[in-house]
C-alpha positions in Angstrom: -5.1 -9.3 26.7 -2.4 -11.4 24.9 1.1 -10.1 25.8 2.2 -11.1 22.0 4.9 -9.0 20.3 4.3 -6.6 17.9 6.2 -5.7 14.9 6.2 -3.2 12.0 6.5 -5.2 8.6 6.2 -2.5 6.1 6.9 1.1 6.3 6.8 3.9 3.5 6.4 7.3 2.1 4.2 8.6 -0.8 5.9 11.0 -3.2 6.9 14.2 -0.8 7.9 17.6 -1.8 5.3 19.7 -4.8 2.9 17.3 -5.5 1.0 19.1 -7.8 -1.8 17.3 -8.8 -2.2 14.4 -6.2 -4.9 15.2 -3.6 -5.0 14.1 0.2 -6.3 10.9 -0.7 -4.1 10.3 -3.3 -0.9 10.3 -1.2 -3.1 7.9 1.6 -3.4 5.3 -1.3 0.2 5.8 -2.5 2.2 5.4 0.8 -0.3 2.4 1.5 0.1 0.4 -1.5 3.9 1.1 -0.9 3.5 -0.4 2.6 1.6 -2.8 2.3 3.9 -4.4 -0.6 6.7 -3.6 1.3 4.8 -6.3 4.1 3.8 -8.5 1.4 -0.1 -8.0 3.0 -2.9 -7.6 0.3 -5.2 -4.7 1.6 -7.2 -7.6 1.9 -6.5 -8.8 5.0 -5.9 -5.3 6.3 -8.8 -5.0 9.3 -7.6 -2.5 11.7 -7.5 1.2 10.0 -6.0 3.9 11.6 -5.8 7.3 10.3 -6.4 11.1 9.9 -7.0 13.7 7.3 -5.6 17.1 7.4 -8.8 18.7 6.7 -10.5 17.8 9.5 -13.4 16.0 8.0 -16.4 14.6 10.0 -15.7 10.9 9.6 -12.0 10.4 8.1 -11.5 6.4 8.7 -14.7 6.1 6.5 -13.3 8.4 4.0 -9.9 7.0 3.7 -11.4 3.5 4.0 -13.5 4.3 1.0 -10.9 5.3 -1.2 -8.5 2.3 -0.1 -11.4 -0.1 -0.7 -10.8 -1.7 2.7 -13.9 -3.1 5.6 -12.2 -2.4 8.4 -13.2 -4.5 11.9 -11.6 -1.8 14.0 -10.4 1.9 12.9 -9.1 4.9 15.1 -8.9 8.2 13.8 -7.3 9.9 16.9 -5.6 13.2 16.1 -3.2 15.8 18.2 -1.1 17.0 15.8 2.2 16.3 14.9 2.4 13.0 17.5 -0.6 11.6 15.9 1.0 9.0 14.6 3.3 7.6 17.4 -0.1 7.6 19.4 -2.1 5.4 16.9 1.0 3.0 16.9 0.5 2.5 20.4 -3.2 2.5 19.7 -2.7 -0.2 17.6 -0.2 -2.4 19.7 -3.4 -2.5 22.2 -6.0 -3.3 19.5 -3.8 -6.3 17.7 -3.0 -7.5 21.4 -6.2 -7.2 22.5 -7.7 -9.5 19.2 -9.4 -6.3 17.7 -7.6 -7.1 14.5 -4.6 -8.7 12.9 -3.3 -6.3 10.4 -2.9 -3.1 11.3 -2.5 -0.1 8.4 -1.6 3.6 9.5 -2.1 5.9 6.7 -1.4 9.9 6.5 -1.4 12.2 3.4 -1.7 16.2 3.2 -1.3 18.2 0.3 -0.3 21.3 2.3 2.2 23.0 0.2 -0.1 22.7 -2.9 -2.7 24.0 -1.3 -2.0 26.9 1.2 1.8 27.5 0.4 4.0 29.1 3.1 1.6 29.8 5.3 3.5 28.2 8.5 1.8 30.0 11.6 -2.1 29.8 10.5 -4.3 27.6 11.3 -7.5 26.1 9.6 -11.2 27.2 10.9 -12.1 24.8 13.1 -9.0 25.8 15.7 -8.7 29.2 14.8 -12.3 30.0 15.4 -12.5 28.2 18.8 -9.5 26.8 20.2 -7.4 29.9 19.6 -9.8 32.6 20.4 -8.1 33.8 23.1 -4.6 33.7 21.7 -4.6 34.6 18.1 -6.3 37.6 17.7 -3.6 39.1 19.6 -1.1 38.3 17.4 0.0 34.8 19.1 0.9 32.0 16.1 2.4 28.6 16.0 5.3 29.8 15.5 5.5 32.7 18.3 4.2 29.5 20.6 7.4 27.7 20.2 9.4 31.0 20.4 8.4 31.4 23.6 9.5 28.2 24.6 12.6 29.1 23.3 13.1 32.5 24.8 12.1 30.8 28.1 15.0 28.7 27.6 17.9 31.0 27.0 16.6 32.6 30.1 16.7 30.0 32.3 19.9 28.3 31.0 21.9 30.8 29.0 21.2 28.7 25.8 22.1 30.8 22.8 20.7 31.2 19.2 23.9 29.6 18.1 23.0 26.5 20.2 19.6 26.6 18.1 21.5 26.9 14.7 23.3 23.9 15.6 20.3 21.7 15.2 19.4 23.6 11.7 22.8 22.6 10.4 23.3 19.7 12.0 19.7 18.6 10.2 20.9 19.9 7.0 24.0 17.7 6.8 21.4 14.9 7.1 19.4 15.9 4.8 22.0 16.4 1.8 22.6 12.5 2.6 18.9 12.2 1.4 18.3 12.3 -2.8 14.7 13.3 -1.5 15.1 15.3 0.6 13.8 19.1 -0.5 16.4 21.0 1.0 20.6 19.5 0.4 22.5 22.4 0.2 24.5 22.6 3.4 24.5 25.6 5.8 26.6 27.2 8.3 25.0 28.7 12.0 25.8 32.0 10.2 23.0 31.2 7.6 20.6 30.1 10.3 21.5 33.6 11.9 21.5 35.3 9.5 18.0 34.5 7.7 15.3 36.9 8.2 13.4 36.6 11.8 10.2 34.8 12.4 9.3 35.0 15.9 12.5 36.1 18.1 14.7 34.1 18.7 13.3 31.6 15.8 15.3 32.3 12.4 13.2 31.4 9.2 15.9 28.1 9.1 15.1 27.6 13.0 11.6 26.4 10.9 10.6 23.5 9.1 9.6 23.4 5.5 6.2 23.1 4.8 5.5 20.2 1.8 3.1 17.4 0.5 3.4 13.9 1.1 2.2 11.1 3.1 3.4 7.6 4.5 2.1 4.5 6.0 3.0 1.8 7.9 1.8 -2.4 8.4 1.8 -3.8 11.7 0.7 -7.4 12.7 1.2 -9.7 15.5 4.3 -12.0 16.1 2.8 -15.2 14.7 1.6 -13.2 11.5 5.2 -11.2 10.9 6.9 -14.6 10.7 5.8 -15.0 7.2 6.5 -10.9 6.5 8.2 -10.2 2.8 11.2 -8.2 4.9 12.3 -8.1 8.7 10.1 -7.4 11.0 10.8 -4.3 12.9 9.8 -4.9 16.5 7.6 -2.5 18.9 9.5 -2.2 22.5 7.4 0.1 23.8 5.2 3.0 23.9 3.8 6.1 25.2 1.5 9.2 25.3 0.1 12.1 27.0 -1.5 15.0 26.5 0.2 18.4 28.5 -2.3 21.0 27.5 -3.8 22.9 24.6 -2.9 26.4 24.5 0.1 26.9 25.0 -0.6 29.8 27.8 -1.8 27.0 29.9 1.8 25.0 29.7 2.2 23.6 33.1 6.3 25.0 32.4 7.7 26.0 29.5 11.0 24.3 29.2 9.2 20.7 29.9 7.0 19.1 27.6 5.1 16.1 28.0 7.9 14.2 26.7 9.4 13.7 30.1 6.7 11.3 31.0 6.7 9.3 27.4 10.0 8.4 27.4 10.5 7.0 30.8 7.3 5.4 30.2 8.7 3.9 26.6 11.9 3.3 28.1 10.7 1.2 30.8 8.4 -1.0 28.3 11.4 -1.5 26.7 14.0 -2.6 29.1 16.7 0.2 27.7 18.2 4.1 29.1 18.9 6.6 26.9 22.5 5.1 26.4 20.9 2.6 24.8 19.5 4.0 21.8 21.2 4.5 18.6 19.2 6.9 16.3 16.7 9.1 17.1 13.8 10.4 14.9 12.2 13.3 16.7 9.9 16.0 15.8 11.7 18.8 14.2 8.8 21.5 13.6 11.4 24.3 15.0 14.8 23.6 16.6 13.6 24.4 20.1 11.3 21.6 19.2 14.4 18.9 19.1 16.1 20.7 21.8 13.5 20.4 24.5 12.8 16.9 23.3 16.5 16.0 23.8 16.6 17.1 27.1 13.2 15.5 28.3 13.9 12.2 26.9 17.1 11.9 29.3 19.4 12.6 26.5 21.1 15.6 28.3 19.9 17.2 31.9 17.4 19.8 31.4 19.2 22.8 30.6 22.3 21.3 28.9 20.4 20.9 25.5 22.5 23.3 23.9 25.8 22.5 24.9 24.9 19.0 23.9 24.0 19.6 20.0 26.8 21.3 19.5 30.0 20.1 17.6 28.0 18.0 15.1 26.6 15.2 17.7 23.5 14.7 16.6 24.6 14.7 12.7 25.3 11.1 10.6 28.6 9.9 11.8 27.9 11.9 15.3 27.8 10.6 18.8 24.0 10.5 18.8 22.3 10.8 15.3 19.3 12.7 15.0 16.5 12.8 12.2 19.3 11.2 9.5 16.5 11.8 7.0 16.8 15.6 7.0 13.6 15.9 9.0 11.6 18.5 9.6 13.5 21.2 8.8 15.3 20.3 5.6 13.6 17.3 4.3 9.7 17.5 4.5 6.9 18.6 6.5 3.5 17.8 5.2 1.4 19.3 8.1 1.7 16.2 10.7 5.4 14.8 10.2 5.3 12.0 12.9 4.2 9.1 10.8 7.8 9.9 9.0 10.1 9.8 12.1 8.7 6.2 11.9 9.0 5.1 8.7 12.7 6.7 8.6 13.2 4.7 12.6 12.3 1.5 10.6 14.5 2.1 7.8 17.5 2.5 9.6 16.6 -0.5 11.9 16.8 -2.7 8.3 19.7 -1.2 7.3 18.1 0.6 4.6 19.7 4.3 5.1 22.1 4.3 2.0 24.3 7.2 2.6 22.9 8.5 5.5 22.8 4.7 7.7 23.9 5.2 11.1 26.3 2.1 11.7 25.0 -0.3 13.6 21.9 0.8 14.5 19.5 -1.4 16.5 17.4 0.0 18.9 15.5 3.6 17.6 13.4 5.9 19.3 9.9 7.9 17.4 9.3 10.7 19.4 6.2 13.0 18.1 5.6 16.5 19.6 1.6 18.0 18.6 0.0 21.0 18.6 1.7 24.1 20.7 4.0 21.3 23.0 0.7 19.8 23.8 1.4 16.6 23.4 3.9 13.7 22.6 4.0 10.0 21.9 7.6 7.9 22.6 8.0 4.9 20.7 11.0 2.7 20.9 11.6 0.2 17.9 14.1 -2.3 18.2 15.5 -5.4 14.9 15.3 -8.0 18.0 12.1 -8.8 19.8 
């Protein structure tokens, strides 16, 4: 296996938000096209494919394949949720080392909002029906998963709702930076607190929003992203595992998987936590950032509150988190991970507008799936 670099060379979103109109597929074609003229790479030459539908269909690289009018020589459709997409970077890092292809295309697109509305906490058939037989019928959610995570937490540490809210506001700030974003109004902790209750302690603005949209991004080898229409954006390392399912079978609550990625990533890259200068997380609830924080070295296990206090992890803060609004304020569309790359790359390039964090040249992806089952750490950094 060749130990050549790897760089991302194009990075985008489709249209986010109410996309009335667009279907899945639609938003796949949209963020690729994007992408790929963002590399300067006809689809062409694209023949690694790596992708996943959000309605669990039978054969999805076929499907999206079809409808991008691509023969791809390799394709992964690996999917665990919301850290999906840090896991097929790394899946494709191998593949493009390894010779299985030269361009590599990541695509994602969900029309969640148009077609199910609010309805944060269900799940589709295939899990409901089998993987959650023993959970939801008793009244156990996504939601009330990551609650008690949450509750688990203040136990053990004292960590408070305020602590929670922090993150919400925090995120918000971001977001108002952001002329996509869905949500710019800016909000106090007394808002978060004071919004009606999901799943104790999670607030409705402890939640992400739930939107459509889709993204992609290009990545080739070293040799090929020489000739690349803008900076290459370079893969330090990268990392995944899987924790559990269910979240009854969570080895502990307050840990997720996480721990392991990131000193995994973080030794593939050479850097410590000190290191890092933005960092795009998973944002599905505010416990969700907190955890990850903590189990990415960030803070000590237990200090997560005290640390996102006081506006660190805000633009302009000590440690900026999510600039783009994330999760909770700018869009959600079913699996969010592919985003927390696209907006790592962007601020890599310099291409934040008002919400660039000075500076910035090494950023960490972090991904969290399914009910803290699983993550994916992957460090990006402007110099090889």
């Amino acid at each position: 296996m060749s130990d050549q670099r790897i760089a991302i060379i194009g990075a985008a979103e489709s249209d986010y938000g109410r996309c009335t109109g667009r279907t899945e597929l639609d938003l796949h074609a949209q963020a690729a096209e994007r992408a790929l003229k963002e590399a300067g790479i006809d689809k062409s030459e694209v023949d690694g494919l790596f992708t996943v539908t959000n309605e669990f269909h039978r054969m999805p690289s076929l499907l999206v394949a079809e409808y991008l009018g691509i023969h791809p020589d390799y394709e992964d459709c690996t999917s665990v949720g919301g850290s999906t997409f840090e896991a097929l970077v790394n899946h494709a890092v191998a593949a493009l080392r390894a010779g299985r292809c030269k361009v590599a295309l990541v695509t994602y697109g969900s029309t969640q909002l148009s077609d199910t509305g609010r309805s944060l906490g269900t799940t589709s058939a295939p899990i409901s029906h089998l993987a959650q037989q023993y959970e939801e019928p008793f009244g156990l959610n996504i939601v009330s998963a990551y609650a008690l995570a949450a509750q688990r937490h203040k136990h053990l540490y004292g960590t408070t709702s305020e602590h929670l809210a922090e993150i919400a506001v925090s995120t918000r700030y971001n977001a108002s930076l952001n002329p996509l974003a869905m949500y710019q109004d800016q909000i106090t902790v007394d808002d978060v607190l004071g919004s009606r209750m999901i799943a104790s302690p999670l607030h409705l603005l402890d939640c992400c929003v739930i939107s459509d949209g889709g993204g992609a991004l290009v990545l080739t080898t070293e040799d090929r992203a020489k000739d690349a229409a803008m900076d290459p954006i370079w893969v330090l390392g990268a990392a995944e595992r899987s924790d559990h399912l269910h979240i009854a079978q969570m080895p502990d609550l307050v840990t997720t998987a996480g721990a392991h990625t990131g000193k995994r990533a973080f030794a593939e890259a050479g850097i410590t936590p000190a290191d890092v200068d933005v960092v795009c997380t998973y944002d599905s609830f505010t416990v969700t950032v907190l955890l990850a924080l903590e189990d990415l070295g960030f803070c000590a296990k237990g200090e997560g509150g005290p640390f996102v206090s006081g506006g660190r992890t805000r633009v302009g803060g000590e440690l900026p988190v999510n600039p783009d609004g994330g999760g909770l304020s700018s869009n959600h569309p079913g699996m969010r991970g592919v985003f927390l790359l696209i907006e790592a790359v962007r601020q890599l390039r310099g291409l934040g507008g008002d919400r660039q964090v000075e500076g910035a040249e090494i950023a960490v992806a972090h991904g969290c799936g399914g009910w803290l089952s699983h993550t994916g750490t992957v460090v990006l950094g402007r110099n090889a």
